[in-house]
N, C-alpha and C positions, 0 to 999 in steps of 0.2 A: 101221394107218391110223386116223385119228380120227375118232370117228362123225359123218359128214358123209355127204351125198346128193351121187352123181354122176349128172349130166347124161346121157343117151347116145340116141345113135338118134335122132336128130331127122329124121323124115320127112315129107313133103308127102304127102297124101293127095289123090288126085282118082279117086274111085269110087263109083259106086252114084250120081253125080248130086252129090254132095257135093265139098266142098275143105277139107280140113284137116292134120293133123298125128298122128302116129304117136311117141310118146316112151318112150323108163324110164328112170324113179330107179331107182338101186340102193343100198342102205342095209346096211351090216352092221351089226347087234345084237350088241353082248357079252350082254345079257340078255335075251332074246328074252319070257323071264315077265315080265307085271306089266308090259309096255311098251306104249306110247301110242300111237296113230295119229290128227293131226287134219288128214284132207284140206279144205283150206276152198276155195272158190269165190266170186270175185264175176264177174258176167255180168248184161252190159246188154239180152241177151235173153236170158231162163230157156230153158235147154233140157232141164228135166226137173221135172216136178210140182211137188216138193219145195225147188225154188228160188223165192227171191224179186229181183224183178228190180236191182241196185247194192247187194247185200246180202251182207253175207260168210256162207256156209253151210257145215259141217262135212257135203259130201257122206261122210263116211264114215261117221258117224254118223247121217245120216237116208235113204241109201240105199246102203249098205254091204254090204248083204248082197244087193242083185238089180244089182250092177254088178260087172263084170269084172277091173276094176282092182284090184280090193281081195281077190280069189282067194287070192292067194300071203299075205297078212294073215292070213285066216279059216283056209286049212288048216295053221297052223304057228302059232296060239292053243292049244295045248296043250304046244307045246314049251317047253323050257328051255336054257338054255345060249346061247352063240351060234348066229347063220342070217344068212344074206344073203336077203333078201328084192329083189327085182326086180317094179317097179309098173310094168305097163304100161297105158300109155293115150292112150284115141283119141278127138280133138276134134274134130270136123267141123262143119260148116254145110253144109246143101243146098241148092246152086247153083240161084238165081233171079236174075231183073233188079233190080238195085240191096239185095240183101239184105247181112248187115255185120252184124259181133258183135265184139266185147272179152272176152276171159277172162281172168280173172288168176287164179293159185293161190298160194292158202301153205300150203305142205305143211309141217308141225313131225313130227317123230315125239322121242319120250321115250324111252332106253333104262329097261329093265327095273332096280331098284334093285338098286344093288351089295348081297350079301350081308353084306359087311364094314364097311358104311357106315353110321352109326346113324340119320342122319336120310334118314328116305323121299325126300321130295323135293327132296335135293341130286342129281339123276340130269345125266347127261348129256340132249344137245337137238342134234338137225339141221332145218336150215328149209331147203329152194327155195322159192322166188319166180320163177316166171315171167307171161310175160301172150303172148296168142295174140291178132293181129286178122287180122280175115276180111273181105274186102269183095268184091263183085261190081258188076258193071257193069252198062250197059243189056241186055248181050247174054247175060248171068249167068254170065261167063267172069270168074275171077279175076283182080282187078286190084291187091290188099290180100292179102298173104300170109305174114305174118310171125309166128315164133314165136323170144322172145326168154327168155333167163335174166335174171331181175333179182337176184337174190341167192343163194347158198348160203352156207350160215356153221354155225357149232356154235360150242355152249358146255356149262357146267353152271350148274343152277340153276336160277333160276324162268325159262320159255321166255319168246320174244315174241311177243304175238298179236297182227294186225294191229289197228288202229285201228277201232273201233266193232264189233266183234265182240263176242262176249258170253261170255267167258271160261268154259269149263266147270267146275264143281267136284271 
């Protein structure tokens, strides 16, 4: 299969007073060394410190290490070879009268550079693109409930980052 992210599990959440979504990327790595991860985020209400509000943020690089999603990441940073890695994660809002958010993600991951390849950053590249709206009503009961895929693609070479993002070194 070609390093590309599938889709899976798309759940509705409504627990704890909240309404959201339940998902996982699955990613297989031929080179799991030396490989990328950039979880980015834009959200029209921040729902974690580190975010800034219609701004694309690399949640995995500025809270990577105290979020859940990025687990299966952190304990298979030492490996080599191939790994299938499985991201799961959970977006929710907490159910109030007329509360409402937009999430979109661009998930890119890098495989690990081919050993045989001379130039480093000819690597292979997976991107999902999805976006999550939430909306509640007067009565705070979900009335906006959607979680859609906008894109999945792969390639090699230089990845794509979304637009006004600030491209890492």
């Amino acid at each position: 299969m070609p390093f590309q992210f599938q889709f899976e599990d798309p759940h509705a959440l409504h627990e704890d007073g909240s309404v959201g979504h339940r998902f996982r990327l699955r990613l297989n790595f031929a080179q799991r060394e030396g490989a990328r991860l950039h979880w980015i985020e834009r959200c029209d209400r921040p729902y974690d410190e580190d975010m800034l509000a219609d701004r694309w943020v690399d949640m995995h690089a500025v809270a990577g290490a105290r979020l859940a999603t990025f687990l299966p990441w952190l304990e298979t940073s030492a490996a080599s070879g191939p790994a299938e890695l499985d991201f799961v994660h959970r977006a929710a809002l907490r159910r109030r009268p007329g509360a409402r958010r937009r999430l979109e993600w661009w998930v890119l991951a890098l495989d690990g550079p081919d050993p045989d390849e001379a130039d480093e950053e000819e690597r292979d590249w997976a991107l999902w693109c999805g976006e999550q709206r939430l909306q509640c009503g007067d009565d705070g009961l979900a009335i906006v409930h959607d979680l859609d895929q906008i894109e999945c693609r792969h390639g090699r070479g230089a990845p794509p980052y979304p637009a006004g993002f600030a491209v890492p070194d």
